[in-house]
C-alpha positions as CSV (number, residue, x, y, z in Angstrom):
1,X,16.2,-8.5,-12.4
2,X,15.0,-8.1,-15.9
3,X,11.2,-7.8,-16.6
4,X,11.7,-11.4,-18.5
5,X,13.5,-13.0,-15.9
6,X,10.9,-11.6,-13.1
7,X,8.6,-13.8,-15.1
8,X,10.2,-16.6,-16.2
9,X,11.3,-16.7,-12.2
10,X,7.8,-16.8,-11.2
11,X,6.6,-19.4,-13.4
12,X,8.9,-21.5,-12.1
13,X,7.9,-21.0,-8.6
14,X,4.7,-21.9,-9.5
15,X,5.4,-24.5,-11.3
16,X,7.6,-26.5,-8.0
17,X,3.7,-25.3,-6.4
18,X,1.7,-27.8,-8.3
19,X,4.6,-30.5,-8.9
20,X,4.3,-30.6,-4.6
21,X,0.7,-31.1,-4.8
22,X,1.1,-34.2,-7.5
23,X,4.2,-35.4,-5.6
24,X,2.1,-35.5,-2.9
25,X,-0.7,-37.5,-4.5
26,X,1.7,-39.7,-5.9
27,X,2.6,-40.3,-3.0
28,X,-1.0,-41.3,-1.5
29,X,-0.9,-38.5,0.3
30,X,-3.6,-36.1,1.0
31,X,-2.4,-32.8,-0.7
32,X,-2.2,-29.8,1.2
33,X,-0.1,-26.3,1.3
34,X,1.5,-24.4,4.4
35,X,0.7,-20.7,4.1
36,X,1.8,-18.2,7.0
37,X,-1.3,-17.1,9.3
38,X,-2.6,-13.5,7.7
39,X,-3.4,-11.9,11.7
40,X,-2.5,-9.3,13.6
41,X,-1.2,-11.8,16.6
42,X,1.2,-13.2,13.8
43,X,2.6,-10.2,12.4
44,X,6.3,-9.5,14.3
45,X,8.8,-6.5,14.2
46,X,11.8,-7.3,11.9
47,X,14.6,-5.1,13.1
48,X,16.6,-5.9,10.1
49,X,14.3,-4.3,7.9
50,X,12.2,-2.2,10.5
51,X,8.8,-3.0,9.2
52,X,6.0,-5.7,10.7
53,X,6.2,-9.1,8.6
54,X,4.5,-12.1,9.4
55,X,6.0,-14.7,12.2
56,X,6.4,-18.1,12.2
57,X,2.8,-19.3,13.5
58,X,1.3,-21.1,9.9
59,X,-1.7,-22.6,8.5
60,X,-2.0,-25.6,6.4
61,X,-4.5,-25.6,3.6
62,X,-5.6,-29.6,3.1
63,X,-7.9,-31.4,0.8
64,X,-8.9,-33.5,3.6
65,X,-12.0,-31.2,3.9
66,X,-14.2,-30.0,1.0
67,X,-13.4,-26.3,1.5
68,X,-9.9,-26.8,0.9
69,X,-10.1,-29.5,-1.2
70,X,-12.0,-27.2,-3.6
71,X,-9.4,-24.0,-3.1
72,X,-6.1,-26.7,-3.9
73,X,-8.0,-27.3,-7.3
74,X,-8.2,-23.2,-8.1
75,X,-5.3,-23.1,-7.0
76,X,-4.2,-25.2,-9.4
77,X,-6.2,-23.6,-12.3
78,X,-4.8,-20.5,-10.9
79,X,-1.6,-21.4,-11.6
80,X,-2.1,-22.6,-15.7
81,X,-3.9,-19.5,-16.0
82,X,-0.8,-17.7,-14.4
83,X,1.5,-19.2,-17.0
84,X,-0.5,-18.8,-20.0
85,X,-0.8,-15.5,-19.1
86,X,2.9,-15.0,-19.1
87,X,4.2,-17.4,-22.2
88,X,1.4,-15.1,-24.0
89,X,2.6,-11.6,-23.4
90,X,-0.5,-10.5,-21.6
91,X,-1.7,-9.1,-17.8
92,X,-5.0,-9.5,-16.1
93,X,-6.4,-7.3,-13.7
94,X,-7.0,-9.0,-10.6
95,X,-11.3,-8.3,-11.9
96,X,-10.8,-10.6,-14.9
97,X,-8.9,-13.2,-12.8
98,X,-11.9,-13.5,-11.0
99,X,-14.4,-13.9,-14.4
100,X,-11.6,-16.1,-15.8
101,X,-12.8,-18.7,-12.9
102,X,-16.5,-18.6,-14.2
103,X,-15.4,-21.2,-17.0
104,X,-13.3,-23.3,-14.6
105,X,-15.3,-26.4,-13.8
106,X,-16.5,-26.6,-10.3
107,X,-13.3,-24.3,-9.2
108,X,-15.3,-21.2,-9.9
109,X,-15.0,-18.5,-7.3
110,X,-18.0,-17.2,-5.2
111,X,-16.6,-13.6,-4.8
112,X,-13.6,-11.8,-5.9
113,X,-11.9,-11.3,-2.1
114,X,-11.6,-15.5,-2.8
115,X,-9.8,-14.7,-5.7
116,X,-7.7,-12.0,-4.6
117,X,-6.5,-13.6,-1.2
118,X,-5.5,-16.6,-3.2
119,X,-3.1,-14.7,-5.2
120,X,-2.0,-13.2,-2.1
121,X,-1.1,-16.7,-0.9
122,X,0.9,-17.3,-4.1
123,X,2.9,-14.4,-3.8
124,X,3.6,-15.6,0.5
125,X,4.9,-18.9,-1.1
126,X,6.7,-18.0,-3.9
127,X,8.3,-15.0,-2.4
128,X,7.3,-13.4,-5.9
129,X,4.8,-10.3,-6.1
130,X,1.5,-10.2,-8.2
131,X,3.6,-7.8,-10.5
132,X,5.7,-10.7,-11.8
133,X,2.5,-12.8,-12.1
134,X,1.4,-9.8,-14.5
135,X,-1.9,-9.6,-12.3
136,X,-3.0,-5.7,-11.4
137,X,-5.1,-3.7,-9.8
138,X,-8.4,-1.8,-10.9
139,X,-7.4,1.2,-9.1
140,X,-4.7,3.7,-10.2
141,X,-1.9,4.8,-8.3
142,X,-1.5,8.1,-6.8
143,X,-1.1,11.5,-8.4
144,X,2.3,13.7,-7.8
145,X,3.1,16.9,-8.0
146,X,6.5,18.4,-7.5
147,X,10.0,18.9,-8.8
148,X,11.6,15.5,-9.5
149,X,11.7,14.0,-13.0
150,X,11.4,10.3,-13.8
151,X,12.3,8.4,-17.1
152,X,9.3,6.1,-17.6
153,X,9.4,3.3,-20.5
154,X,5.7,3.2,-22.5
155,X,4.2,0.0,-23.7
156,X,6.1,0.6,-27.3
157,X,9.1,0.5,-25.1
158,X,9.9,4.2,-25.5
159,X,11.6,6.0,-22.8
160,X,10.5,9.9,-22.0
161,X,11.8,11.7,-19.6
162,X,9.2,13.4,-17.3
163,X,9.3,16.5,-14.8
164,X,6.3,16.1,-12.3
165,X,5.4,19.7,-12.3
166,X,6.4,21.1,-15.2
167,X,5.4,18.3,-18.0
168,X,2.1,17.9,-15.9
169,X,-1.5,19.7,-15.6
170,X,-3.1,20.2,-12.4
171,X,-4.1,16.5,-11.2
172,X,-0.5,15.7,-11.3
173,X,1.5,13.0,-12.7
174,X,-0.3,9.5,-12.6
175,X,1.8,6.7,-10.8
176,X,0.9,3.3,-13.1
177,X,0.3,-0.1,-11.4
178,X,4.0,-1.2,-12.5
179,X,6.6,1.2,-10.5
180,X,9.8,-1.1,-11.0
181,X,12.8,0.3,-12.7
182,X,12.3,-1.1,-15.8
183,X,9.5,0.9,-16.2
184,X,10.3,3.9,-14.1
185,X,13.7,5.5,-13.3
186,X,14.1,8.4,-11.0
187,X,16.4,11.0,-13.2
188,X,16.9,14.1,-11.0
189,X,15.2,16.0,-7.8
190,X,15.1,19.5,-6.5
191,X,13.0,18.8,-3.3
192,X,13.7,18.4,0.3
193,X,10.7,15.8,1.7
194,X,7.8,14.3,0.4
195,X,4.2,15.1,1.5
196,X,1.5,11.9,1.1
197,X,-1.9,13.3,1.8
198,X,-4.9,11.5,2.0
199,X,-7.7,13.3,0.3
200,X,-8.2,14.8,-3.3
201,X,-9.3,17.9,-1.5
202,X,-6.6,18.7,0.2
203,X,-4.2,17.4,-2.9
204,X,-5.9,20.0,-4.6
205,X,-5.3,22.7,-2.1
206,X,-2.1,22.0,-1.3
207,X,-1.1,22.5,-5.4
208,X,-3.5,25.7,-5.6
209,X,-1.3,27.1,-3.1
210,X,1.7,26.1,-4.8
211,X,3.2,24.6,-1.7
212,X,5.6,21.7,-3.8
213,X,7.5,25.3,-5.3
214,X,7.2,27.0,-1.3
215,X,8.2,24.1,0.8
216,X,10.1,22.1,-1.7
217,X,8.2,19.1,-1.5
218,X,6.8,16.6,-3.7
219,X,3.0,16.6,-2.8
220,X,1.1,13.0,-3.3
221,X,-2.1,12.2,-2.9
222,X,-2.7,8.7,-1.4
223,X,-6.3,8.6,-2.8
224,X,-7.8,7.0,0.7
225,X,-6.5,3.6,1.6
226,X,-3.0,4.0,-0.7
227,X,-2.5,1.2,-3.7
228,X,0.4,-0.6,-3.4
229,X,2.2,1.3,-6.0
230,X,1.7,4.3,-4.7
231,X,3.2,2.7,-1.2
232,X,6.1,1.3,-3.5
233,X,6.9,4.4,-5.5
234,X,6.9,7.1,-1.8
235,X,9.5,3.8,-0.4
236,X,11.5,4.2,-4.0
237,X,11.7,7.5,-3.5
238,X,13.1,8.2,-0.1
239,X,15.5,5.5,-0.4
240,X,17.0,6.7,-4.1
241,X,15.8,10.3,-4.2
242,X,17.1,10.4,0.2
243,X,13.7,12.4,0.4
244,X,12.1,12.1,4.2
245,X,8.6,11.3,3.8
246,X,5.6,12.9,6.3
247,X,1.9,11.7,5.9
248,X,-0.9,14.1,5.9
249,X,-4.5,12.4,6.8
250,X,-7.6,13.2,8.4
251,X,-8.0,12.5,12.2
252,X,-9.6,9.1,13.2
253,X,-9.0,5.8,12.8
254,X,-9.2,4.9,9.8
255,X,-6.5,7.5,8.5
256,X,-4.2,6.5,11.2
257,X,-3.8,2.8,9.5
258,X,-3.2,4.7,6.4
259,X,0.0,6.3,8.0
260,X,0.4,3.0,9.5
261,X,0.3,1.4,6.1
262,X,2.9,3.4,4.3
263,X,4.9,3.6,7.9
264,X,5.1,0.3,9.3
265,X,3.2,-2.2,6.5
266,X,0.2,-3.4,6.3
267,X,-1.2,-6.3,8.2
268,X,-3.0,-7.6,5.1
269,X,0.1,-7.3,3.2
270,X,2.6,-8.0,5.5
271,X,4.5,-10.6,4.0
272,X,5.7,-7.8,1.4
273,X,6.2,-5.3,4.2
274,X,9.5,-4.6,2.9
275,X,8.5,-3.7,-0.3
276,X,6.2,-1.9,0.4
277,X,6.5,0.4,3.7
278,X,8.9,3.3,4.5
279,X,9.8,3.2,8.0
280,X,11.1,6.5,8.7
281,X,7.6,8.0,7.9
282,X,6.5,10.5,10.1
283,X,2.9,11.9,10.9
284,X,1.9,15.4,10.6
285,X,-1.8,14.3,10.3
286,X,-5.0,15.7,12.7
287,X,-4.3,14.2,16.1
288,X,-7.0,14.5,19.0
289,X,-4.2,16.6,19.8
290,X,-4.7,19.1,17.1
291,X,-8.6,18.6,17.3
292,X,-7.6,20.8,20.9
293,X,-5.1,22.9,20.5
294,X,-6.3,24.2,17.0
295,X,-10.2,24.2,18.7
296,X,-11.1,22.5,14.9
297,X,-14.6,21.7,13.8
298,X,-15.3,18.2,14.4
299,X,-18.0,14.9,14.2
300,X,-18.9,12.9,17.0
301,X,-17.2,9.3,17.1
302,X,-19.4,6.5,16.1
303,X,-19.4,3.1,17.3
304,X,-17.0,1.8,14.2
305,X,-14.9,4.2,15.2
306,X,-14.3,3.7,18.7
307,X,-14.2,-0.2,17.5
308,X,-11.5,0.6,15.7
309,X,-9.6,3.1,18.4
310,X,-9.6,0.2,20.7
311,X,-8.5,-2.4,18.7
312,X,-5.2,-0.7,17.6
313,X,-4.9,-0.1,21.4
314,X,-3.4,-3.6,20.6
315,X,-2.0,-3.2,17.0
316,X,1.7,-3.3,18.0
317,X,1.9,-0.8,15.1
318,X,0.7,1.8,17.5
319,X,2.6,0.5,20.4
320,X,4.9,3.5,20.9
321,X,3.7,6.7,23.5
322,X,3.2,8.8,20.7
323,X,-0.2,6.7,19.6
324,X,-1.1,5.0,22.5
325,X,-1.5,9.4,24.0
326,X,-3.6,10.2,20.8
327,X,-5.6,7.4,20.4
328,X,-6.6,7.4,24.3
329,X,-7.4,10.9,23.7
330,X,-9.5,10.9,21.1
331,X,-11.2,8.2,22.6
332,X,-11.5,10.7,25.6
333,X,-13.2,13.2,23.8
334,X,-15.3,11.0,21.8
335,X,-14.3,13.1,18.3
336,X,-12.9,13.2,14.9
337,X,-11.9,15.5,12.5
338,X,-11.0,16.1,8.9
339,X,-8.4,17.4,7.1
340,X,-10.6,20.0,5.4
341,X,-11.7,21.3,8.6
342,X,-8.5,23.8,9.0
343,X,-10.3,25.7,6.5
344,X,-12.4,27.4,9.5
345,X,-9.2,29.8,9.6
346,X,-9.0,30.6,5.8
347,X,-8.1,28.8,2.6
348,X,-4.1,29.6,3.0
349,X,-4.3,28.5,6.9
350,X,-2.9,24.6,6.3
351,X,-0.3,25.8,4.5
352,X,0.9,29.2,6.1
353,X,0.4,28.0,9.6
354,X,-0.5,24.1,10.0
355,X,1.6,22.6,8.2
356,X,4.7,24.7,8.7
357,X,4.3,24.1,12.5
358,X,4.1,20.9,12.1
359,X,6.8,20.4,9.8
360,X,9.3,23.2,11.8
361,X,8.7,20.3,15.1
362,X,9.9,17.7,13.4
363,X,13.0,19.8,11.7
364,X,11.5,19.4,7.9
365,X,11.0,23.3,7.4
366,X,13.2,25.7,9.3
C-alpha cells in the first residue's frame, strides 16, 4: 500500500471512530468504545503467525463515568488533530501530540503515557499503526553495521542506494522511525545472520573487532529496550534478506524481555505482534548458565530484579524448559551479569571464544 493510501486508509478508520460515538449519542445512548484488555492474562499464542497477540477478553471505555467521559472527548480531539495532520503534509512526534492537548479545552492530558496509550488504542481499533497516523517517536532507531545495502528514499523523494559498512563511519547506519518500503528497500546482502545486541558498548566492540567482515553478520545495536523500528527493520530483514537473527543482551531480567520483545512481541504492543516480532529469534545472551560455566564477574540480584525473575515465571513468553531452567537459576544464585563482563578474559574474548561457542551450538558458525 502506497504512503497516500496508508493515510488516506487511516483517516477513514478514524473517521467510522467518531461517526460511532455520534451515532451513539443520536441514539440516546451513552457513548462508549470496546478496546482489547492490554495484560499479560490476555495475551494468547497465535500459531498462525507464531507470536503472542492479545485474546478476546475486552474493555469497554464509557462516558457513563467522568474518567472516561473525559478520555471519549480526547479521543475525539485526537482524532481532528490526526486528520489535520494528514490533509496538511505534516508528522508529530508522539511529544508534540501531547503539548498539542495543552490548548484543547478541558481534554488536556495530565502526562504523556495518557497520550501515548491512547494512540495505542487507536491503532488496536483501527488495525492501522501510528506510522500511518504520521505520529513518531523521540527516539531513533538502531544503528547497523554490516554487508547488506538498502535503497532508502529522502524527504525530497530521492532514492540512494546505501551499503551499511562501506558508505558508513563507525556508529553505523541509523535506522529512521519510518522502515516501510516506501522508504526503505533492501537491495543486496553478503551475510549469513544477524546479530541484535543490546548495549552501545558492546556495539562498539563487536565493530572494533570487525566481527560483521569475520562472522558474516550484520551487527545491530538494539540501544536498550529496542524502538519499534528497529524490531520492524531485524523482522524485514530475516524474512526478505532469509537472515537468522540471534540476540545478544546482558544477563538479568530485564534483557531477557528484550529478547522476548524482538522474539515473541511485546505485551505492551501486542496487538502489532506481527509486525513487529521475529519468531525464529534465538538467544545467545548471558544466561545464569554462562554466569557459571564462564565463572564471569557479576552483581548481586536486587529486589526489582528477583520481582521481575518471578513474574516471568508466569509470562507464557518464557514458558518453554529453556527459560523456566535459567530463570530458576539465576534466581538460585541470587546474580546478574553484563555483557561487558567477558572482558575479564581479554578485549578479543567475546568474539574469538563467546560468541563463536555460542553461535557453533546453535549451527550459525561452523
Amino acid at each position: 500500500m502506497k504512503n497516500s493510501e496508508r493515510h488516506q486508509n487511516a483517516v477513514d478508520k478514524l473517521t467510522d471512530i467518531a461517526q460511532e460515538v455520534y451515532d451513539q449519542l443520536d441514539g440516546g445512548k451513552i457513548p462508549k468504545m470496546m478496546i482489547p484488555l492490554r495484560t499479560k492474562s490476555n495475551i494468547r499464542f497465535d500459531n498462525k503467525s507464531s507470536v503472542w497477540k492479545y485474546g478476546k477478553a475486552m474493555g469497554a471505555r464509557s462516558a457513563k463515568k467522568l474518567t472516561g467521559a473525559q478520555m471519549l472527548l480526547r479521543t475525539m480531539y485526537m482524532l481532528e488533530f490526526i486528520e489535520d495532520m494528514i490533509k496538511a503534509s505534516k508528522s508529530s512526534t508522539l511529544r508534540e501530540m501531547y503539548y498539542i492537548s495543552e490548548g484543547w479545552p478541558k481534554a488536556k492530558f495530565s502526562a504523556q503515557d495518557e497520550s501515548n496509550m491512547l494512540a495505542e488504542d487507536l491503532e488496536i481499533i483501527t488495525g492501522c499503526m501510528r506510522e500511518d497516523f504520521k505520529l513518531r517517536p523521540e527516539e531513533d532507531g538502531a544503528r547497523v553495521m554490516g554487508n547488506i545495502t538498502i535503497q532508502e528514499t529522502d524527504r525530497k523523494g530521492k532514492k540512494k542506494k546505501i551499503n551499511c559498512r562501506d558508505d558508513v563511519g563507525d556508529s553505523g547506519y541509523g535506522v529512521p522511525y519510518n522502515v516501510e518500503k516506501e522508504k526503505i528497500e533492501f537491495v543486496d546482502c553478503d551475510a549469513d545472520f544477524i546479530i541484535a545486541i543490546e548495549t552501545g558498548g558492546m556495539f562498539d566492540r563487536l565493530v572494533e573487532n570487525k566481527f560483521d567482515e569475520d562472522a558474516h553478520a550484520v551487527i545491530v545495536h538494539l540501544k536498550g529496550q529496542p524502538a519499534r523500528s528497529t524490531r520492524r527493520f531485524i523482522k524485514r530483514m530475516n524474512e526478505e534478506m532469509k537472515l537468522p537473527v540471534v540476540t545478544f543482551t546482558d544477563g538479568d531480567p530485564w534483557s531477557f524481555r528484550i529478547h522476548a520483545s524482538i522474539a515473541y512481541g511485546a505485551i505492551k504492543t501486542a496487538h502489532i505482534s506481527e509486525y513487529l516480532a521475529t519468531p525464529t529469534a534465538e538467544f545467545v545472551g548471558i544466561t545464569a548458565s554462562d554466569i557459571l560455566n564462564y565463572e564471569l564477574p557479576t552483581d548481586k540480584l536486587n529486589d526489582k530484579d528477583i520481582q521481575a525473575l518471578n513474574a516471568e515465571k508466569t509470562d507464557p513468553r518464557f514458558k518453554d524448559e529453556f527459560w523456566k531452567h535459567e530463570i530458576d537459576l539465576m534466581l538460585e544464585i541470587g546474580k546478574k551479569a553484563e555483557q561487558q563482563a567477558l572482558a575479564k578474559y581479554g578485549l578479543d574474548y567475546v568474539t574469538d571464544t563467546y560468541l563463536p561457542e555460542k553461535l557453533g551450538h546453535l549451527g550459525i558458525l561452523k
